[in-house]
N, C-alpha and C positions, 0 to 999 in steps of 0.2 A: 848556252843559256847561262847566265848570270846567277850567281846567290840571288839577289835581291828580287829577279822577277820570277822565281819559284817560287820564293816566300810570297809574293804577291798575286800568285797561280791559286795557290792553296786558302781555303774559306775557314776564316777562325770562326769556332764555335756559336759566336752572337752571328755573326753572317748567318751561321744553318739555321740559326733558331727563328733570327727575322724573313728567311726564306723562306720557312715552313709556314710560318703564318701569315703571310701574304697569298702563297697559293693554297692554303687550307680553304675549303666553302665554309661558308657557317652554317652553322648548326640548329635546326629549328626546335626547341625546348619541347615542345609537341610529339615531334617528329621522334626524337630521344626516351619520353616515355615510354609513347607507342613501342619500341624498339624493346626498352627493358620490359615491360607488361610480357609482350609475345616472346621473349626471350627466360622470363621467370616461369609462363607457362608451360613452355620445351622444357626446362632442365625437370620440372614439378612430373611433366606426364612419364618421363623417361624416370627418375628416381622414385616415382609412388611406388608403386609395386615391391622394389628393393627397400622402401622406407617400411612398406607394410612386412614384408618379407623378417625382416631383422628384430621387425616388433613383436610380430607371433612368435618368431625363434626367442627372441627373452622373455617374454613372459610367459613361456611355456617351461623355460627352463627355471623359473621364480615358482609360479605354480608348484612345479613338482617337488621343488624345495623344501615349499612351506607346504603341501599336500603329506611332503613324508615325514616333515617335522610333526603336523597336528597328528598322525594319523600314528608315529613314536608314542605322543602324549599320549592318547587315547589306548594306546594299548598297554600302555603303563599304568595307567589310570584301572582298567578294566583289569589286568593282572593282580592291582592290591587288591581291586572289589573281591575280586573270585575268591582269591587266597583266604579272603579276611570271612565268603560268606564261607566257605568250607569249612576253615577254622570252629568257627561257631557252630554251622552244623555238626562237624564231631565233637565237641564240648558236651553240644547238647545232647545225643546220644548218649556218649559216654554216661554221661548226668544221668537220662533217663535210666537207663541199663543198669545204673548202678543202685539205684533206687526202688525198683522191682523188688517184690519181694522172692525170700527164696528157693518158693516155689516155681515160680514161673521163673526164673535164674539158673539153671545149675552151674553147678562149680564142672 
């Protein structure tokens, strides 16, 4: 066999390409939605579950975030209250107690 009629054996690239599209059918635009519609509704019923799945797991993991963050605050909050009403109730004791006369005081 010859160089020349290997080389002419062999399909240069634009050959494949005007091949492919000659024997391709065409395509009914209809027929192509249809196709994507029912093929967006498979991947949707297969991934819901996994799409819900990921979503409770984050905002479950957010939630307790911010549940331990307010729930920080609030007990810091409630800490000054105590302290501060303590404070003042021994003040005022104190106050009272020392104010008695003293009789009802002893030393």
């Amino acid at each position: 066999m010859a160089e020349g009629e290997r080389e002419s054996r062999v399909p240069v690239l634009t050959q494949v390409v005007a091949d492919a599209q000659r024997t391709r059918p065409a395509v009914d635009a209809a027929v192509l939605e249809a196709l994507a519609r029912e093929l967006e509704r498979a991947v949707l019923a297969r991934l819901g579950p996994e799409v819900d799945r990921v979503i409770d797991e984050r905002l479950a993991r957010t939630l307790s975030k911010v549940l331990g963050q307010a729930l920080d605050g609030v007990r810091a909050e409630l800490t000054v209250s105590v302290t501060q009403m303590v404070r003042e109730a021994v003040a005022s004791s104190v106050a009272h107690a020392l104010a008695l006369p003293e009789t009802t005081n002893p030393k």
